[in-house]
TIKOLKOL-659421 format. One record per residue (C-alpha): residue in three letters; residue number from 0; x, y, z. Coordinates in Angstrom, 2 decimals, always signed. Each point is the difference from the previous one (the first is absolute). Example, Ala and Ser with C-alpha at 12.3 -4.5 7.8 and 13.67 -1.06 7.14 Angstrom:
BEGIN
PT   code   pos      east     north        up
PT    ALA     0    +12.30     -4.50     +7.80
PT    SER     1     +1.37     +3.44     -0.66
This chain:
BEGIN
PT   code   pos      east     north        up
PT    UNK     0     +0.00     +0.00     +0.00
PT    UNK     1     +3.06     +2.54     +0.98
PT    UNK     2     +1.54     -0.25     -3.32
PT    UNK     3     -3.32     +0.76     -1.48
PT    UNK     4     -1.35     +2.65     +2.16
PT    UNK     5     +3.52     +1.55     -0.97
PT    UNK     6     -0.80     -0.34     -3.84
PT    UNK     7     -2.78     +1.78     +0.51
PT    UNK     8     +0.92     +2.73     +2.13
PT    UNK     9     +2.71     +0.56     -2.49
PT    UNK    10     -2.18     +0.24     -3.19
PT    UNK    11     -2.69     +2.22     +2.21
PT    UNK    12     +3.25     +2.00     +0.51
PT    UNK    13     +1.06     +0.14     -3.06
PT    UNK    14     -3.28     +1.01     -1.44
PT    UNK    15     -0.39     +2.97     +2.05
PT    UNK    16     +3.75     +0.99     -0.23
PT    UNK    17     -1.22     -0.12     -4.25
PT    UNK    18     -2.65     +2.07     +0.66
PT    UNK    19     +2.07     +2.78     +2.03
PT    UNK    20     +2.81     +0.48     -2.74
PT    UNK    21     -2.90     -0.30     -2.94
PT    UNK    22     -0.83     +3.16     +1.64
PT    UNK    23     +3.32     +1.63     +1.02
PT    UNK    24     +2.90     +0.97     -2.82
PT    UNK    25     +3.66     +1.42     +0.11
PT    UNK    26     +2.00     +1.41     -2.82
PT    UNK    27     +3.55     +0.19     -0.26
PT    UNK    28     +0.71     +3.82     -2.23
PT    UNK    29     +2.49     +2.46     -0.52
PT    UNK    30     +1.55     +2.29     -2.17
PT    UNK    31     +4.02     -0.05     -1.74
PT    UNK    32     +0.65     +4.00     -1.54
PT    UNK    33     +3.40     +0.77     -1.03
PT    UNK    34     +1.66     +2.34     -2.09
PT    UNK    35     +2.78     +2.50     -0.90
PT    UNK    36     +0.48     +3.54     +1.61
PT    UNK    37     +2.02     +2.44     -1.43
PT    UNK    38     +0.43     +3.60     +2.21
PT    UNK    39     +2.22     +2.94     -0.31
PT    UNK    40     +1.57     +2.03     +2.79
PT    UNK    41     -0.03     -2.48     +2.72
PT    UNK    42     +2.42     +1.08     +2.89
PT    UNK    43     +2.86     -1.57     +0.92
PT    UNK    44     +1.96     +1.74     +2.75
PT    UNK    45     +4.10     +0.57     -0.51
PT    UNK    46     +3.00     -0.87     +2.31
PT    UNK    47     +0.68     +3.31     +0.38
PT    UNK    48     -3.94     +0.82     +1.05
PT    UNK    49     -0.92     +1.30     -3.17
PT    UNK    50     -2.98     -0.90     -1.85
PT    UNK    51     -0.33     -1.42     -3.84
PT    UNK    52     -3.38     -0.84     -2.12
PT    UNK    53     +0.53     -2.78     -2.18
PT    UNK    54     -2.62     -2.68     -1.99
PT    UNK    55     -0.35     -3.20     +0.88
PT    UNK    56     -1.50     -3.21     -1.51
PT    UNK    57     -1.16     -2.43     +2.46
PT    UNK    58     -2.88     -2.73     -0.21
PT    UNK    59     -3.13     +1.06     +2.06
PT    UNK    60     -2.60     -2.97     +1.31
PT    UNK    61     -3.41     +0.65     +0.84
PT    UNK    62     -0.23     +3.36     -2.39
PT    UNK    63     -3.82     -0.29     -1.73
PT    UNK    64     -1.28     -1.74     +3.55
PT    UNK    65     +1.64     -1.92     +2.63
PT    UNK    66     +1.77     -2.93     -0.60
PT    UNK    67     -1.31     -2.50     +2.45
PT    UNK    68     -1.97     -3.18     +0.72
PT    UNK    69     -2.82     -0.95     +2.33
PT    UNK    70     -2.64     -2.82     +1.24
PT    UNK    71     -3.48     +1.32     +0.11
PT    UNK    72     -2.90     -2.26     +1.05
PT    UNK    73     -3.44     -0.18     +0.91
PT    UNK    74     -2.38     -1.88     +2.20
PT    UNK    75     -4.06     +0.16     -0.42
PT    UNK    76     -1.38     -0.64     +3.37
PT    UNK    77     -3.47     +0.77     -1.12
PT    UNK    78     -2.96     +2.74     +0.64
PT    UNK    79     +1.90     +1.77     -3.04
PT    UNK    80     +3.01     +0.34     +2.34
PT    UNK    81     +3.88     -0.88     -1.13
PT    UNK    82     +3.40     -0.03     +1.94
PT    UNK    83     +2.66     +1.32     -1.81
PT    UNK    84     +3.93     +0.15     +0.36
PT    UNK    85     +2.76     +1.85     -2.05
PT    UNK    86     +3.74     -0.60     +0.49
PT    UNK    87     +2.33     +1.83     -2.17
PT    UNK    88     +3.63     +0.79     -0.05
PT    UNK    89     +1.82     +2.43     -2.63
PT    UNK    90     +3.03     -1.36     -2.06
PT    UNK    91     +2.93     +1.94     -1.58
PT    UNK    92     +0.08     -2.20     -3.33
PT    UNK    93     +3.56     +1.73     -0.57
PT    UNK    94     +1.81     -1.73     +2.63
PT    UNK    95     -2.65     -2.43     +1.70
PT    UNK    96     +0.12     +1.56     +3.02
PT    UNK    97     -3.28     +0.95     +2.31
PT    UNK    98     -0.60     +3.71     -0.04
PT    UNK    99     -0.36     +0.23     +3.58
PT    UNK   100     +2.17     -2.26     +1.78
PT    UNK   101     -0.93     -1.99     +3.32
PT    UNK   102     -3.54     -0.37     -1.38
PT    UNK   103     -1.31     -2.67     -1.90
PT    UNK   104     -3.77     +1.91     -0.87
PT    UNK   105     +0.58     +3.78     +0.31
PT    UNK   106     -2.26     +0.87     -2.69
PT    UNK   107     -2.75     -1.82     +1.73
PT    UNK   108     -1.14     -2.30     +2.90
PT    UNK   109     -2.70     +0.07     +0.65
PT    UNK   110     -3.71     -2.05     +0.58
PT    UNK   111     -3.64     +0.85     +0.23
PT    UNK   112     -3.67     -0.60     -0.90
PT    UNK   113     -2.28     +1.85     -3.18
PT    UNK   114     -3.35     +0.23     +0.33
PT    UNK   115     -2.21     +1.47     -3.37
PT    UNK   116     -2.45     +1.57     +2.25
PT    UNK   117     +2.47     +1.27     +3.36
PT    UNK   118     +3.08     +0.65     -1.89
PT    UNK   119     +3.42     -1.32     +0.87
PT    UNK   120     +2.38     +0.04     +2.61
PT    UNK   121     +3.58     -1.28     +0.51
PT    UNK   122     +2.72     +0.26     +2.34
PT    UNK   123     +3.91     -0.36     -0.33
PT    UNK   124     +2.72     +1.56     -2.19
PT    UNK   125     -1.77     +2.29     -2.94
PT    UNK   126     -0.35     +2.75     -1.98
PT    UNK   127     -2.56     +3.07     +1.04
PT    UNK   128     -2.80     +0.82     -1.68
PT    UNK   129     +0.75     +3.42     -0.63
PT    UNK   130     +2.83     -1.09     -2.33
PT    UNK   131     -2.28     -2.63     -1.36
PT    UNK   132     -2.28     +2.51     -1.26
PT    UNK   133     +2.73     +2.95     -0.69
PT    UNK   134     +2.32     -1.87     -1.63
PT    UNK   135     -2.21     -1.19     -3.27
PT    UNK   136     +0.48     +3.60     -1.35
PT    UNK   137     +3.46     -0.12     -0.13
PT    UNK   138     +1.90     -0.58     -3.35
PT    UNK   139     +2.44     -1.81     +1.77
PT    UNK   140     -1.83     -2.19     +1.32
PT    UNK   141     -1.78     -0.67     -3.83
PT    UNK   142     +2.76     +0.50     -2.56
PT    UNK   143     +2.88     +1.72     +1.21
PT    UNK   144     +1.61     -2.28     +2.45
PT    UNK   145     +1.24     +0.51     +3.50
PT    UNK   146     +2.31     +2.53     -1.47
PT    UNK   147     -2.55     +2.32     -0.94
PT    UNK   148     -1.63     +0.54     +3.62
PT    UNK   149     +0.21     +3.07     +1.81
PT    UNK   150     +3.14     +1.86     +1.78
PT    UNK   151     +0.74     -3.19     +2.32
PT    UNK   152     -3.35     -1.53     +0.35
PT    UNK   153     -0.60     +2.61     +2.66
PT    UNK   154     -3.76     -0.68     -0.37
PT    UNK   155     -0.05     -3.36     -0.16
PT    UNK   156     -1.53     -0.36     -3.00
PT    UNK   157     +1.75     -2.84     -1.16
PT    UNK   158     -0.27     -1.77     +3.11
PT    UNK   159     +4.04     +0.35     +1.05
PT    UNK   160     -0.83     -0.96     +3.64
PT    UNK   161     -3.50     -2.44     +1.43
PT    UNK   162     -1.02     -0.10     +3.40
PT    UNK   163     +0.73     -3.14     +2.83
PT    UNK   164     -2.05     -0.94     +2.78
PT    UNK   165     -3.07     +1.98     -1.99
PT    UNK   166     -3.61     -1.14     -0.37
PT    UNK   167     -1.79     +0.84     -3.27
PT    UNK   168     -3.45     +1.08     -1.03
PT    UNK   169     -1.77     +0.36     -3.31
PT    UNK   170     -3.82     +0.55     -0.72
PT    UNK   171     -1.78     -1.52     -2.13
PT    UNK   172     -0.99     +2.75     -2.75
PT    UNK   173     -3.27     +1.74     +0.53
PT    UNK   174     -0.88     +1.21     -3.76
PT    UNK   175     +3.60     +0.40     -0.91
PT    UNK   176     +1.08     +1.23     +3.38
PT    UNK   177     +2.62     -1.91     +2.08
PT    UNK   178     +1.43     +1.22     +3.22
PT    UNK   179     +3.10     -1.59     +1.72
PT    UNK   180     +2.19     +0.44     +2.84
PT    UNK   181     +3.10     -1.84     +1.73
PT    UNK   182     +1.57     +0.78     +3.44
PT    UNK   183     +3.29     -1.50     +0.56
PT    UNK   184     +1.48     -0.92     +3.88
PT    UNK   185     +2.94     +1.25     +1.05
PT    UNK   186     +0.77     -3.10     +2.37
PT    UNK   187     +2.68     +1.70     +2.05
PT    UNK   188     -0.72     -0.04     +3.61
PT    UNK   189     -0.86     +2.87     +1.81
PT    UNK   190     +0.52     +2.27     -3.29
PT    UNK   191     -4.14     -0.39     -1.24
PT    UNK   192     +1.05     +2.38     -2.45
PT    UNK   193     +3.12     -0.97     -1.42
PT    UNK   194     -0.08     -1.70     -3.41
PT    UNK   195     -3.72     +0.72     +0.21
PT    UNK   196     -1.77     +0.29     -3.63
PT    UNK   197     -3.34     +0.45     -1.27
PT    UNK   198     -1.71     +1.06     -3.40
PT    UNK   199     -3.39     +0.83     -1.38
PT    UNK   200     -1.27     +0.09     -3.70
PT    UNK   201     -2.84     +0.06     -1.93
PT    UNK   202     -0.45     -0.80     -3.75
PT    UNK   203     -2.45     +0.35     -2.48
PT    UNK   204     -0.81     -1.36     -2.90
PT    UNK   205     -3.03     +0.62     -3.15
PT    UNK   206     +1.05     -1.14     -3.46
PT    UNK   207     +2.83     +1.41     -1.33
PT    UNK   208     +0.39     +2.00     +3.02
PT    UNK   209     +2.16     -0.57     +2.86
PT    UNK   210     +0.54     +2.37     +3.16
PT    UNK   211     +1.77     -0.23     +3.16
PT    UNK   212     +1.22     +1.75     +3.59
PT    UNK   213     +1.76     -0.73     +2.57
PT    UNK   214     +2.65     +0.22     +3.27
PT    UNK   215     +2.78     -2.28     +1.21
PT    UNK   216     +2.12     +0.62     +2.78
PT    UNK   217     +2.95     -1.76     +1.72
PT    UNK   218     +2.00     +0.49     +2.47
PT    UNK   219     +4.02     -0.38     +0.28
PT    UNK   220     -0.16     -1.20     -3.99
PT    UNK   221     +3.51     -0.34     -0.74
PT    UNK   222     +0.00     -3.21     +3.09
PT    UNK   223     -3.06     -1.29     +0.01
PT    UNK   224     -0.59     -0.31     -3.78
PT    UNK   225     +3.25     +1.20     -2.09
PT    UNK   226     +2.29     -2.64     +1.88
PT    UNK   227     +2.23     +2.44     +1.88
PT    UNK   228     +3.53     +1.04     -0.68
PT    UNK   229     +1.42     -3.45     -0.59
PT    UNK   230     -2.94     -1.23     -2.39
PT    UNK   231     -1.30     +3.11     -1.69
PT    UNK   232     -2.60     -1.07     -2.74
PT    UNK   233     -1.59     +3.37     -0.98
PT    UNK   234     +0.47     +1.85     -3.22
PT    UNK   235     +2.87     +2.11     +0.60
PT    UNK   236     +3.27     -0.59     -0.25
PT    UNK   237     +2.30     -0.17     +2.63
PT    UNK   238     +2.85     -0.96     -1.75
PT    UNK   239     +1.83     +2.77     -0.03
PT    UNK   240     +0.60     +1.74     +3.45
PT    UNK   241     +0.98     +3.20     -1.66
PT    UNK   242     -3.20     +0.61     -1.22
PT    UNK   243     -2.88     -2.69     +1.03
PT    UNK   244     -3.47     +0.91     +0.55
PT    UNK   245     -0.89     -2.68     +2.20
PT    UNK   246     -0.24     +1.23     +3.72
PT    UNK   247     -2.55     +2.51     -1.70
PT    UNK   248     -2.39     -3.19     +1.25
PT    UNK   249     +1.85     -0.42     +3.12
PT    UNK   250     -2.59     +2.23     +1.69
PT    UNK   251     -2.55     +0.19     +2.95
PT    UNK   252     -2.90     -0.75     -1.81
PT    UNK   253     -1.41     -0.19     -3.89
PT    UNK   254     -3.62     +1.47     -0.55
PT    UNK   255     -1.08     -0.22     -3.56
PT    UNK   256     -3.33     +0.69     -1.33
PT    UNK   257     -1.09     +0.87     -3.55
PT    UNK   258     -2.77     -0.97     -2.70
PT    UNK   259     -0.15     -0.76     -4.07
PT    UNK   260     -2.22     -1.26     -2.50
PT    UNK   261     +0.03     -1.57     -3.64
PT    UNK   262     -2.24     +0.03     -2.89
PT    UNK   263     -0.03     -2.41     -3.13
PT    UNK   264     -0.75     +2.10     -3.27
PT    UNK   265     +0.29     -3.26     -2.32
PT    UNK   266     +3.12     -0.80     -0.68
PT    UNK   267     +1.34     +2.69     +2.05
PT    UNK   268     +0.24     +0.32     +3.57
PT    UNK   269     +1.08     +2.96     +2.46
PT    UNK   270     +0.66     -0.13     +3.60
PT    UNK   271     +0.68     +2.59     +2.57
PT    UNK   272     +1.56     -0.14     +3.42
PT    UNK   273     +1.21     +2.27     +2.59
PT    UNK   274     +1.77     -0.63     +3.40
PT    UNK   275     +0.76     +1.77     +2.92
PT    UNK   276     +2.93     -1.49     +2.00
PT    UNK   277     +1.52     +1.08     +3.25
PT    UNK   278     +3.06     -1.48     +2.04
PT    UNK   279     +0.29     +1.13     +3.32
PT    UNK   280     +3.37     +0.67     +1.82
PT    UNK   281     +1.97     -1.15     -3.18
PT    UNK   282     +3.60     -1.20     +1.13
PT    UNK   283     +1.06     +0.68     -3.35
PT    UNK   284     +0.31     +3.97     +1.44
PT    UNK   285     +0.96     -0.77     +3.17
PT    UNK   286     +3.35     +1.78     +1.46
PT    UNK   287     +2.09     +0.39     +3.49
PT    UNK   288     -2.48     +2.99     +0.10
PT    UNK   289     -2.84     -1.14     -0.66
PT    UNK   290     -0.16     -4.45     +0.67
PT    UNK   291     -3.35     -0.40     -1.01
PT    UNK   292     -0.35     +0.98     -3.21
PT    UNK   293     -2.72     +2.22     -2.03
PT    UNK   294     -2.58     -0.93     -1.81
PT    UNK   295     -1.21     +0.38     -3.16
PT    UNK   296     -2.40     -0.67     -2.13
PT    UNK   297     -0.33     -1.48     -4.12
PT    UNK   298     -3.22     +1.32     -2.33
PT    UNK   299     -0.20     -2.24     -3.05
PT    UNK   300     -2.09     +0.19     -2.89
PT    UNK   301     +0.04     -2.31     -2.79
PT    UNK   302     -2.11     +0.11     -3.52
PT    UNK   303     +0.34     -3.77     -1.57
PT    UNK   304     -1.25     -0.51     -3.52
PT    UNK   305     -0.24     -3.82     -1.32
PT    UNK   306     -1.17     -0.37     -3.77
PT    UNK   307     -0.99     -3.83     -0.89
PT    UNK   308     +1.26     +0.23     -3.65
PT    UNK   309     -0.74     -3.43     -0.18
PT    UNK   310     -1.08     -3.01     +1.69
PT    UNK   311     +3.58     -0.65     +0.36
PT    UNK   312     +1.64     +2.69     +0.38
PT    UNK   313     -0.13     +3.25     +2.25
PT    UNK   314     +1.53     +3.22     -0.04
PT    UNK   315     +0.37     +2.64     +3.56
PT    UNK   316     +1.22     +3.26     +0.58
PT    UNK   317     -0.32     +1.41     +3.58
PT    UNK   318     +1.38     +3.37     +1.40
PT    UNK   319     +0.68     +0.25     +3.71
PT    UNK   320     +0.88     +3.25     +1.82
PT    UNK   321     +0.97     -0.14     +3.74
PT    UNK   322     +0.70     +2.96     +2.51
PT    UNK   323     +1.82     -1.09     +2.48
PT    UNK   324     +0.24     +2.86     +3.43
PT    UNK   325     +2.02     -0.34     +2.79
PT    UNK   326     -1.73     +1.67     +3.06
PT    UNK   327     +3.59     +1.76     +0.23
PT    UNK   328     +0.70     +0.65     -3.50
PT    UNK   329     -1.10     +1.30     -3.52
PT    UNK   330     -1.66     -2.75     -2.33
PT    UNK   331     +1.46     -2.51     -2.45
PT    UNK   332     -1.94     -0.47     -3.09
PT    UNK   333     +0.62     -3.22     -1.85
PT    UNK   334     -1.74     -1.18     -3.16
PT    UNK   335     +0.01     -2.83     -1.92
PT    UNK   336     -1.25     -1.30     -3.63
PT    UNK   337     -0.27     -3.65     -0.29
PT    UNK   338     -0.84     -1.58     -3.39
PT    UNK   339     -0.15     -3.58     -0.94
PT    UNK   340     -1.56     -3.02     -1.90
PT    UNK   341     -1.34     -3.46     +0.72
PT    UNK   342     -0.56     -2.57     -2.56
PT    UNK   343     -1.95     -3.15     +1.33
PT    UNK   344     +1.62     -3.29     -1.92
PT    UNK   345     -2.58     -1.96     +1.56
PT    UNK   346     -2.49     -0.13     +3.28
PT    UNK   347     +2.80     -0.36     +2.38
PT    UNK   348     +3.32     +1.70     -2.07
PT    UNK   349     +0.58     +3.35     -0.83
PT    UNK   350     +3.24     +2.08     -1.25
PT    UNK   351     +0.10     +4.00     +1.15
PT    UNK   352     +2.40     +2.50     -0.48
PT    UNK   353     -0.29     +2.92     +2.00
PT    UNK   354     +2.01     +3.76     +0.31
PT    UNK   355     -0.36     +2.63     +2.69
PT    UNK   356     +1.51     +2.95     +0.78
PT    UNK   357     +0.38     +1.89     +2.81
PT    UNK   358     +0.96     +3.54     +0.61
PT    UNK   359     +0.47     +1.44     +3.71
PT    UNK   360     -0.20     +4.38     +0.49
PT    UNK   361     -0.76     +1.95     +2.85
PT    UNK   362     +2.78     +0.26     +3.53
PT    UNK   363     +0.67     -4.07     -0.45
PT    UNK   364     -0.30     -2.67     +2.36
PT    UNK   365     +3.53     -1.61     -0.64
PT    UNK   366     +2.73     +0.35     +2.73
PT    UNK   367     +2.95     +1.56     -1.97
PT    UNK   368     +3.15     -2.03     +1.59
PT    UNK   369     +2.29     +2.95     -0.86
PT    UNK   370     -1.78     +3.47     +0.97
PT    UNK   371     -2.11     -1.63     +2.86
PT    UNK   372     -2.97     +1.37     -2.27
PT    UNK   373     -2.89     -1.50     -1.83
PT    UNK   374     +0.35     -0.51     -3.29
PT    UNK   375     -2.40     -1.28     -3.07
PT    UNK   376     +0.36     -3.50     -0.38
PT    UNK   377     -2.38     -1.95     -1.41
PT    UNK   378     -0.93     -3.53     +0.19
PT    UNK   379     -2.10     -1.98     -2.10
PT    UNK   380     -1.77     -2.80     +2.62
PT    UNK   381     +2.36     -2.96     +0.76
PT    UNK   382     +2.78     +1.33     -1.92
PT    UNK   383     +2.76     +1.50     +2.05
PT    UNK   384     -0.17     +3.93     +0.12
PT    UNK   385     +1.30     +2.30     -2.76
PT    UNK   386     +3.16     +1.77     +0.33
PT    UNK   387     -2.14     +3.43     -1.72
PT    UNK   388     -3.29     +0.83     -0.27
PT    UNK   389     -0.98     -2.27     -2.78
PT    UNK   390     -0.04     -3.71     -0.64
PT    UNK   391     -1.66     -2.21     -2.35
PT    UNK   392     -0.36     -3.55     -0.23
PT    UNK   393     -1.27     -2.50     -2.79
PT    UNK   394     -1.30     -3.56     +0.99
PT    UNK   395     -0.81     -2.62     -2.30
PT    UNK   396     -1.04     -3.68     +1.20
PT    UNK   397     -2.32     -2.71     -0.11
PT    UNK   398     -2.75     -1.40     +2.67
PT    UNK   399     -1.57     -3.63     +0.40
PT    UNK   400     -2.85     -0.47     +2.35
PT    UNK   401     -0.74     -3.84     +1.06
């Protein structure tokens, strides 16, 4: 009788376990973007402390969207309610290495449950929905790769730093309208506040219309989300010590808030977005007189035009103008023209080629090694500065999605 009570425990088992994986599913996807990246000016710094701008060819990874890989899956557990999980981990397809070391997920980790009528919430390591919604306008985050973002992805646009220990809700949409929000735990004891994040945005949608607001804020960004000193994994370069903008996000506290929209016209479609970003207590200004910094705050504006020439390929230009004000100081206007092309060899491969240029006027934001100044120096996004006021930089590559 045992060994037959056992067969049929196990085949009731096995039924049921049939039944539960009929209904669940996980996919294995990713993305593998490489390509060439040819810049002028970049800085190199002298043995005798002078500065030199020279081009460079080098092979960027990750350039028309991320290079990574991921498991997604799902699990219906009925009444029109899933769970879901996302784990996801960039790649630099140049080398092979992880973009962010000590982390095997730090794009996202995170799990949660979708409901069509109540919305969905999830909790772990993820992006905000502020810079969900914010960062669809953005050519570079269409066309004209992570290259053609704004001054050092002050406004997070293109997602340069997520949020840990952060729980996550979107609504569903009511007649086009979805609302979302995300507040992020410190977890350091007896600081509530340190590392402390939190973001609200609200997006709508009719047609060929799309429209969208919101406010992110986070505290102590360059530690809790930009990996620090030792692991710095933001936009801007810090390279060179002469002239790096990097501890501009070593700061107090990052409040961003800003809004944009899009409309199709056929095979034409035009986006606008603007940003307001503030650092608070930037180290990047600090001195023996003055140890915690200033502040200082980035407006950003961006037009973005995409024209579908064909099904296959697309064409963008996008103009970007940013004033950047030091509480202490006179402005530093910088604007850029990005221009590019994508041509889609099939669902999942495409070729681009993209040029921007960049041009930076106004008192300059660039610590001048010699005269203890500021000086002009530009610096295209994930490039290392410019030893003037100009740089451009021409990327051609392909992309495969799996």
């Amino acid at each position: 009788m045992a060994p037959a009570l056992a067969s049929c425990a196990f085949a009731t088992l096995a039924t049921f376990t049939q039944a539960a994986h009929a209904q669940s599913s996980v996919t294995l996807y990713g993305t593998v973007d490489t390509g060439l990246v040819y810049s002028t000016n970049q800085q190199t710094t002298q043995a005798d402390g002078r500065t030199e701008g020279h081009s460079n060819w080098q092979l960027g990874g990750g350039n028309l969207v991320p290079s990574r890989w991921g498991l997604t899956g799902s699990e219906d557990i009925g009444g029109g309610t899933t769970v879901n999980f996302t784990l996801e981990n960039s790649i630099l397809t140049q080398n092979g290495a992880l973009l962010q070391s000590g982390t095997l997920f730090n794009r996202n980790a995170w799990v949660g449950v979708a409901n069509a009528s109540y919305g969905t919430l999830t909790l772990g390591r993820q992006y905000d929905p502020f810079s969900d919604n914010m960062g669809a306008y953005a050519s570079s985050n269409n066309w004209a790769t992570l290259y053609g973002s704004h001054f050092g992805d002050v406004d997070n646009l293109n997602e340069a730093f997520n949020f840990n220990n952060s729980i996550k809700y979107v609504s569903p949409s009511f007649g086009g309208l979805t609302l979302g929000g995300l507040f992020s735990l410190g977890g350091v004891a007896g600081n509530f506040s340190q590392n402390r994040g939190w973001s609200l945005a609200a997006n709508y949608t009719h047609g060929p219309l799309s429209l969208s607001a919101g406010y992110l804020q986070l505290r102590n960004p360059f530690q809790a989300a930009l990996g620090g000193e030792s692991g710095y994994i933001g936009d801007l370069s810090c390279a060179n010590a002469d002239a790096s903008y990097c501890e501009l996000q070593n700061a107090q506290k990052i409040d961003i808030y800003g809004a944009g929209g899009s409309y199709a016209f056929d095979k034409v479609t035009l986006a606008l977005s603007y940003t307001h970003t503030r650092f608070s207590q930037s180290q990047y200004f600090a001195s023996t007189a003055q140890p915690q910094g200033a502040d200082i705050s980035f407006d950003i504006a961006e037009l973005n035009t995409m024209w579908q020439f064909s099904p296959a390929l697309q064409f963008g230009f996008a103009y970007i103008f940013n004033d950047a004000h030091p509480d202490q100081g006179a402005s530093t206007r910088i604007h850029q023209i990005n221009l590019g092309a994508v041509y889609n060899l099939s669902k999942r491969t495409a070729l681009y080629a993209v040029a921007i240029g960049q041009k930076s006027s106004g008192a300059g934001l660039g610590i001048d090694a010699a005269g203890g100044g500021t000086r002009n120096l530009a610096q295209i996004p994930n490039l290392v500065n410019s030893d003037t006021d100009k740089q451009l930089a021409v990327i051609a590559g392909i992309r495969h999605n799996f």
